[in-house]
C-alpha angles and dihedrals in degrees: 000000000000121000111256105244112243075206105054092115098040102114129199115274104248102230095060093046107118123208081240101052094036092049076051104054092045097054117099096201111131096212092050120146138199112202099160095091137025113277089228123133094218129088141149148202124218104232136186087271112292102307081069088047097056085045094049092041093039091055091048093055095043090057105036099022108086104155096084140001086200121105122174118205107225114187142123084248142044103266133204108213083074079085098057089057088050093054092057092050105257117136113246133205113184112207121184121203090198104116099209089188102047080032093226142096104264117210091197092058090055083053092058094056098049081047097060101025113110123256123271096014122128128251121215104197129185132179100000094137080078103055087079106230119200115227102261090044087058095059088040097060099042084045083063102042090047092053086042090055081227116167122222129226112182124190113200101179112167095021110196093016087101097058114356088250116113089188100043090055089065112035090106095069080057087058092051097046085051095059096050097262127155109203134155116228126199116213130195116206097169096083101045101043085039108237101127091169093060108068098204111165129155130210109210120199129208124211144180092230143017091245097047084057098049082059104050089040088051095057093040096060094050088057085040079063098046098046103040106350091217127001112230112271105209092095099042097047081046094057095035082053089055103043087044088056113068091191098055086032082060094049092043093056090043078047093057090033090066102033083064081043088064098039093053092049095049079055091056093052105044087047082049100048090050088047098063088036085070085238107182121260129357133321109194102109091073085073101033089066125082137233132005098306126068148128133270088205092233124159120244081250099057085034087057095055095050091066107035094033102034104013098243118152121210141154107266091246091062092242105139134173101255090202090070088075119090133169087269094058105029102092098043087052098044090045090046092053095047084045090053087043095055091033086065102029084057091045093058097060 
């Protein structure tokens, strides 16, 4: 039996309704054909960076989506554009799958969360190629949220900072068009090709059929013009120029392959530098983590030392750019965290 389209009454905006597409759509005949655009199921829209994805894809839902109001923010991490679907008068429930006790992501707690969630509501869900779902968890989790009729919303912003492969970070989307799901997916370019000042970002639509997409597309680019006109075009002609080119497309993924080189290795050392400090507890959870970002697994109240006692700024949760530690800074931080460690262990006896 077919998937029911979340899209069905979406129409075509009216402006981008060619003469071709519209005589097309108005003829009866059974063995019609439509040869003026690609049969594939997959389209996009260039946005202001993600945060535009999440506006433009947060409008469109507000408006077509009519089985639920409801969107649950699903991350490793507490993330801002929840505040972009509030604004706009969803309700919003925010869920981590960071276990602070056992200091890793936990897939079963991302299940728990599919399993009680209400039907028809939209998931926004970031990071979870690194939650590290077995096989059968990932079917088990698609075989909810397709009972539930959930929508998915995934953000993949530094793809191929986690692992290096462009291809494995994204297996999982793969997983989702094989199983007859429309989503829609926010990308951020800016960080992996470097231009920080150029906030290119893309919202990409899935669809069931070619003609499902054209209409969605459709609607999204007229709120793309009312919210932005155009978005700017340097960072996107930059990075067109890079992925049209195989042999700069060669030296940009040797490029990413050794910027999550670097990262890995500052983990180690700071792991290893805690280590010999005689730093309480374990520490292997700095290197089981992917990408840039990830926590220490401190407590508020070691948190809270770092940054009165040794001046230290970091987020409350303990979650920290690990790129920000060079061999200048390395041993102050790692002597200050095994300082902030023994300063509370001591305080509890």
């Amino acid at each position: 039996m077919p998937s029911l389209s979340v899209f069905t009454d979406v129409p075509l905006a009216q402006k981008l309704e060619g003469s071709l597409l519209k005589t097309y759509k108005q003829d009866d005949h059974p063995n019609k054909m439509f040869l003026a655009y690609s049969g594939r199921c997959v389209g996009g829209v260039h946005t202001v960076g993600d945060s535009g994805a999440f506006q433009l894809g947060a409008q469109f839902l507000k408006t077509w989506y009519r089985d639920s109001q409801i969107v649950y923010i699903i991350s490793s991490q507490k993330e801002s554009y929840g505040l972009i679907f509030q604004d706009l008068g969803f309700s919003v429930y925010e869920c981590s799958f960071w276990d602070s006790t056992k200091l890793c992501l936990d897939p079963s707690m991302l299940l728990d969360v599919v399993e009680q969630a209400p039907r028809g509501c939209v998931f926004v869900m970031g990071n979870v190629a690194n939650c590290k779902l077995s096989q059968s968890q990932w079917i088990k989790l698609m075989s909810m949220m397709k009972s539930k009729r959930i929508f998915p919303f995934f953000d993949i912003p530094c793809q191929g900072l986690s692992t290096g492969d462009l291809e494995e970070e994204t297996r999982f989307l793969k997983y989702f068009v094989s199983r007859g799901f429309e989503f829609f997916c926010s990308q951020s370019l800016s960080k992996i090709f470097g231009i920080y000042d150029e906030g290119v970002g893309i919202l990409v639509v899935v669809a069931l059929s070619n003609e499902l997409l054209l209409c969605v597309l459709s609607q999204l680019m007229n709120y793309a013009r009312a919210l932005w006109l155009s978005p700017p075009s340097t960072g996107a002609r930059i990075i067109t120029s890079i992925l049209c080119n195989p042999a700069l497309q060669g030296e940009w993924k040797q490029s990413l392959e050794g910027v999550v080189d670097n990262i890995m290795l500052i983990k180690e050392k700071v792991k290893e530098k805690l280590r010999l400090l005689g730093t309480p507890g374990s520490w292997d959870h700095i290197t089981e983590q992917k990408g840039s970002h990830s926590y220490l697994g401190l407590s508020s109240q070691q948190v809270e030392y770092l940054v009165k006692k040794k001046h230290i700024y970091i987020p409350r949760n303990g979650r920290i750019n690990f790129t920000c530690i060079n061999a200048c800074n390395i041993d102050y931080i790692t002597q200050s965290i095994s300082e902030a460690v023994l300063f509370t262990k001591d305080s509890k006896k």
